[in-house]
N, C-alpha and C positions, 0 to 999 in steps of 0.2 A: 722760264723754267718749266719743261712738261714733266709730266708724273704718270708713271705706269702704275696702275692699283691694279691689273690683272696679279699682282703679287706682291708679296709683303704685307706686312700688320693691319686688319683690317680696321681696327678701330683707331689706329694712327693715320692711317688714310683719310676716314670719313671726317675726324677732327681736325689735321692740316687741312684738308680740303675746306673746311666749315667755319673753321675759324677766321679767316682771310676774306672770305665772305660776310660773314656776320657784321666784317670793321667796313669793308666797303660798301653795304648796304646802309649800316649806319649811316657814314659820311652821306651816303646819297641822298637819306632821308632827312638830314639836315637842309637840306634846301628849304625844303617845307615848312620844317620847325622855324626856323630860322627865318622865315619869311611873318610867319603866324606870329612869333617872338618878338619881331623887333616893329611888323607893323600896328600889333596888339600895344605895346607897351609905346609907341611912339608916335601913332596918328589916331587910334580909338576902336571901339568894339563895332562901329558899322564898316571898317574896313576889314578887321577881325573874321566879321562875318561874311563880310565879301569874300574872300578867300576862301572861306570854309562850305560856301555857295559854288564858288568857282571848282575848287579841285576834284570832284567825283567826276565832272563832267571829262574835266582834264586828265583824269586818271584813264577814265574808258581809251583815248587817242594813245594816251603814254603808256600803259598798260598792257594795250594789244600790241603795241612794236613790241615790246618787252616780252609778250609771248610768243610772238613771233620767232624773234632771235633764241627764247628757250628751246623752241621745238627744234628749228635747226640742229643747235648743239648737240642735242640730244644725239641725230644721225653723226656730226661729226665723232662724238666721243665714242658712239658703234663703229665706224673707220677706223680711228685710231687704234680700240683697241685691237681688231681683226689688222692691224697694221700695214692697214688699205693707204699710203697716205696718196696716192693719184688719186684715188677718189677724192679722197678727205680735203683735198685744193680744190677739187674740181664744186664740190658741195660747198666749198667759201663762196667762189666764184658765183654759184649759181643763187647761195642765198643776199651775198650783197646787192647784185645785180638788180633782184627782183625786189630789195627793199628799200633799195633806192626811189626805184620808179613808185613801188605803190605807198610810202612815205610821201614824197612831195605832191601824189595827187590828193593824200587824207589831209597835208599839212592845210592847201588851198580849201578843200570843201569843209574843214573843219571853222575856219576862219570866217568861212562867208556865212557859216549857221550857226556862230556861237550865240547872239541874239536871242536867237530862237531856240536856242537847247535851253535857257538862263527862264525864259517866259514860260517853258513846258514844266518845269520845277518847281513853278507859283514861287519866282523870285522876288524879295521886297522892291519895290519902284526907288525906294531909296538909293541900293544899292544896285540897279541894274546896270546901270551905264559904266561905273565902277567895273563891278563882274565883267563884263562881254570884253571893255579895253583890255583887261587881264587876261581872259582867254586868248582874247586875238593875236596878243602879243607871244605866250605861251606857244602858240599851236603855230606859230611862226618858224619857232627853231625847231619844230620835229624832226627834222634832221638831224641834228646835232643827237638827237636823242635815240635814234638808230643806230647811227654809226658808234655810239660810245659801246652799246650794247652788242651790236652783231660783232664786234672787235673783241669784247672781254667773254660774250658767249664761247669764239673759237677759241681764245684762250683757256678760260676755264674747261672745252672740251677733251684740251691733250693734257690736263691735271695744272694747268697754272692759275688757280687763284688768286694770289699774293698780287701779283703784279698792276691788275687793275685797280687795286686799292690806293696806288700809288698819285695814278691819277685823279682818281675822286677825291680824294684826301684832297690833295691840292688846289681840285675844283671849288672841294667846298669851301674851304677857307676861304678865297674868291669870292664866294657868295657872300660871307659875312661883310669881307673890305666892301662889296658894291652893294648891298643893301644898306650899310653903315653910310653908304656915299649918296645914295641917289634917293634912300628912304627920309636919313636925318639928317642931313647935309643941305639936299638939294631940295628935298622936302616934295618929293613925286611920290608920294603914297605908295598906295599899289602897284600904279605902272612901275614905280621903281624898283620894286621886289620883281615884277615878272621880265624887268631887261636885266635886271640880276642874276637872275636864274639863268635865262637864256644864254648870259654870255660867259657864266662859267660851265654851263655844259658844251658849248663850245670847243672851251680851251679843253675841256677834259676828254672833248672827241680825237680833235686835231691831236692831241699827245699820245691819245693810245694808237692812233695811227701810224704816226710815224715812228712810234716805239717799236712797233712790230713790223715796220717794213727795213727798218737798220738790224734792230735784234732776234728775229725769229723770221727765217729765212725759210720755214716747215709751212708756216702758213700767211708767209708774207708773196702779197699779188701781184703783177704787174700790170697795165692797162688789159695788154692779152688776156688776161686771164678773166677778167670781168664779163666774162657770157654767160649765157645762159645754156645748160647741157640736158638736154633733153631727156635725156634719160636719167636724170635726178629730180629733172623737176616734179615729180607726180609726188613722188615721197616728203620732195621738201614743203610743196604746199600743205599736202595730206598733215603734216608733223606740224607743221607753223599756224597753219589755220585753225589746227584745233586748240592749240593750245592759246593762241589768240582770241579765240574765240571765247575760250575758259576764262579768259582775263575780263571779257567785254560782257561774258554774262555777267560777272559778278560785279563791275563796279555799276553797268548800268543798276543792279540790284541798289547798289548803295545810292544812286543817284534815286531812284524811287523812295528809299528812305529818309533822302534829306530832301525830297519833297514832301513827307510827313511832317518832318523835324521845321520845315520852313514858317508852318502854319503857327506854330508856336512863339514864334516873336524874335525878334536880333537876338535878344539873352538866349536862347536858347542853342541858338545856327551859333555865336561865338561858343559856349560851352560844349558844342559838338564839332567844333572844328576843332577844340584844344583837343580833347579828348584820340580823338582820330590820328593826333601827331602821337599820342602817346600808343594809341594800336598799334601803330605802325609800326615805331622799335619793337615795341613785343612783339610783333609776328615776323621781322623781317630775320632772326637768329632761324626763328621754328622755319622759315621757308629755307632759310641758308643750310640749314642739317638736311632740309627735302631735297634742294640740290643735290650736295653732298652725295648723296641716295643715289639721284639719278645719274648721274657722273660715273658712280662706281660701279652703279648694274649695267649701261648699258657698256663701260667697256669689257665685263666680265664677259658681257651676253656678245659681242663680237667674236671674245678669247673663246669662246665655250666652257663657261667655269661656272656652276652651276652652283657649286658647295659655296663656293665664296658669294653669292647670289644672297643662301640661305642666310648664312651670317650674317651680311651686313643689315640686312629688317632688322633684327633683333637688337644688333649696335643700334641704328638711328632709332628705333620705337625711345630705347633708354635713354640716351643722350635728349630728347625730345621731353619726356620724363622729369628729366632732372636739372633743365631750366625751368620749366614752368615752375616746380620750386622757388625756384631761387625768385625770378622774376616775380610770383606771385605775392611773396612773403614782401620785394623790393615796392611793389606797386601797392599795395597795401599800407603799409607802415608810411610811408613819404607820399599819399596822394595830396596830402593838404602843400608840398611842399612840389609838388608836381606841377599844381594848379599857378600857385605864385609865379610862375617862369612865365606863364603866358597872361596873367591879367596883372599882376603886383599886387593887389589884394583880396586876401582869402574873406572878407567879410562879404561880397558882391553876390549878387545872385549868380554871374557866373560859373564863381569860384566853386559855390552850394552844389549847382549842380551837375560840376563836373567829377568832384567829389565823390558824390555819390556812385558815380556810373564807375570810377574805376576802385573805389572798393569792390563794390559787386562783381564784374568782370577779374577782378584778381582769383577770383576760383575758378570762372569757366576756364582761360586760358591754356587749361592743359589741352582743350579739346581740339581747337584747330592745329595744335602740337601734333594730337593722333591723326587727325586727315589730310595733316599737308607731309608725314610721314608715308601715310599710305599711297601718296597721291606721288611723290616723291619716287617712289618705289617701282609702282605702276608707269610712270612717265620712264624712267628706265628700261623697262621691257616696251616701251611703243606702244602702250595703250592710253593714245589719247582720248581717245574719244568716251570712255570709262570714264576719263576725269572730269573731260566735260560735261557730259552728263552728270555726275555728280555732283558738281558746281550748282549746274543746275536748279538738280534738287534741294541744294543747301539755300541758294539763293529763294527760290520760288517760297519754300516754309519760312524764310526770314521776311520777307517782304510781306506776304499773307499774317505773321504773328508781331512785326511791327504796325501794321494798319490796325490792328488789333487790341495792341499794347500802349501806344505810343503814345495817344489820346487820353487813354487812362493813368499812366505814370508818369508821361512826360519825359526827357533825356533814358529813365530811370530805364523805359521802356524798352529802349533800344537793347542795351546790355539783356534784355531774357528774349529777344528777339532775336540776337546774338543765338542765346543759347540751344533756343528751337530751331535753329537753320544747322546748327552742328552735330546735333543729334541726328536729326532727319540727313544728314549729307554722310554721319557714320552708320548708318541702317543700311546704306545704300552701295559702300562702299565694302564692307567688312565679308560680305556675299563671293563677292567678283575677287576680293583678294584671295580667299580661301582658294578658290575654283582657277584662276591662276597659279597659286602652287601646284595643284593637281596635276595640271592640266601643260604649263609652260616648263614647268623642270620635267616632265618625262620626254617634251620634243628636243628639248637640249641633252638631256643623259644619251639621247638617242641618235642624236648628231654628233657627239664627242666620241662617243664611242664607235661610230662609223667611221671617223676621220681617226679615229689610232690604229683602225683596224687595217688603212691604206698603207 
């Protein structure tokens, strides 16, 4: 089902659009949790912590396909809405193609260095061989994990959100029957969480696939169509790498963090791996409204709609707004009951100092609200590289005031080291936005009005 937001209700847009998002980011984040969940509660806190070791690393590989596939759409939903769609096939075409190939060579190189990513982290010896099985197994299906995303990217580029949800919903559920099977069943630990994972993003590829090659005939491909077109590629790269790259500055940032956090002992790597499941629902709504964002600017900025441009910042800034409410007041009130899901009891040192971190963290949270709004915004009008940079900067003050902190507070640390990276990333970012309104609605007032003038 596509969706034109070059018109109609702009805040009915940005919420149909966000909300469909918000449920299938969830389900997707359930892997994790659910992996952290069932292996915390039903093999122990140094497998706990294996995972919570393992996933930064795993996030940099998963994370840049993931932005990869963002930058693309971004071009596709500029096609669609200039209602280019020979291009907009031809930009499928040419971003599947090339993530095909460069997926299967990161899947291999990732695989044969996860050892040595795990030993650069000052990983427990306890847990190393653990950790590396779990990567290697992980970075096996990276496939599976492109094709789910560069699938629901073109989808969500011609306004269909909903649809993907369909399939991760079902994936995840997956994940719990095969962690239920292979973790307490069969009693494989970790490996059995990460052949879990792997095999319901699997199923969840292969269905969005052939979902869209039966029902969505706009940007369903044929063999033929799978080349690469020269004359898109410069853009698609230029669009994917950066935003790939936004992804890989930040999580390697986190991987430098939980090589702080390492030093501190297994209670603490478990306590920050629960913790991490619980960031993650909370940021993945605030990213879902940034989409949202980007979706709806650049098919404006295709249409040449400039008013509707200005609108929708103000929808997402508020919308943004008025979950961290909610969320904050949610994470607050229930962290003692947040904690119990991944350890079963809150008396543990665990429990103590996981507690603590997201009390505290229940008031920063509006702020990556406001930078992945802004960033949302900007990623719409094609400034990637603004973002990445920005990233950047957030990351580099986070990493700099957790070496800092981290030592001295312990978990506590991390959450104000949270806070200095988001400050410093909105100092940076608030600049460029201003000078973009300026700057990017008078080249558009001035191409719409050209083209009425024809």
């Amino acid at each position: 089902m596509k969706t034109d937001m070059t018109k109609g209700n702009i805040t009915n847009h940005l919420a149909k659009f966000a909300l469909p998002l918000i449920l299938g980011n969830i389900f997707q984040l359930t892997y994790n949790a659910v992996d952290s969940i069932i292996v915390g509660r039903f093999v122990g806190d140094a497998a706990q912590a294996t995972i919570g070791t393992a996933n930064p690393i795993m996030n940099i590989a998963v994370f840049f396909i993931v932005g990869i596939c963002t930058g693309t759409s971004v071009l596709m939903s500029e096609y669609f809405g200039a209602k280019d769609y020979d291009k907009l096939r031809k930009e499928i075409g040419t971003a599947i193609s090339v993530g095909i190939l460069f997926t299967g060579v990161l899947s291999i190189i990732c695989m044969l260095l996860s050892r040595q990513f795990l030993i650069l982290i000052n990983t427990p010896d306890e847990i190393l061989d653990m950790a590396t099985h779990y990567l290697q197994i992980v970075f096996g299906g990276l496939l599976f994990t492109f094709l789910y995303n560069v699938y629901a990217g073109t989808m969500r580029s011609i306004g269909d959100a909903r649809t993907p949800i369909y399939f991760v919903a079902f994936s995840a559920l997956l994940n719990v029957f095969f962690d239920l099977l292979f973790v307490v069943y069969y009693k494989l630990g970790v490996h059995g969480a990460a052949i879990g994972t792997i095999l319901s993003e699997m199923i969840s590829a292969i269905l969005c696939v052939v979902y869209v090659h039966i029902k969505m005939p706009m940007i369903s491909l044929k063999w033929k169509d799978l080349r690469i077109d020269k004359k898109l590629l410069k853009d698609t790269v230029n669009y994917s790498w950066s935003t790939g790259m936004q992804k890989i500055t930040l999580n390697v940032g986190k991987v430098l963090i939980q090589a702080f956090v390492n030093d501190l002992g297994v209670a603490s790597i478990a306590a920050f791996n629960a913790v991490n499941r619980v960031d993650d629902f909370v940021f993945q709504p605030q990213q879902s409204i940034a989409s949202a964002m980007t979706t709806f600017v650049a098919q404006n900025r295709g249409a040449k709609k400039p008013e509707r441009i200005r609108k929708s910042f103000l929808t997402g800034m508020l919308m943004e707004t008025a979950y961290w409410i909610i969320i904050g007041t949610i994470v607050w009130i229930f962290s003692e009951k947040i904690m119990y899901l991944f350890v079963g009891d809150t008396t543990t040192e665990v429990a103590r100092l996981g507690i603590i971190y997201l009390r505290t963290m229940a008031f920063f949270y509006l702020l990556p609200g406001m930078t992945n709004g802004l960033q949302g915004y900007m990623r719409g009008w094609g400034k990637m590289n603004i973002c990445l940079a920005s990233t950047f900067v957030q990351i580099t003050g986070r990493v700099v005031a957790a070496a800092i902190l981290i030592p001295k507070f312990a978990v506590a640390g991390i959450s104000y080291s949270c806070l200095v990276g988001w400050i410093c990333m909105l100092s940076f970012e608030i600049p460029f936005y201003l000078r973009l309104r300026k700057r990017e609605y008078q080249v558009l007032d001035r191409n719409r009005k050209g083209s009425a003038s024809l």
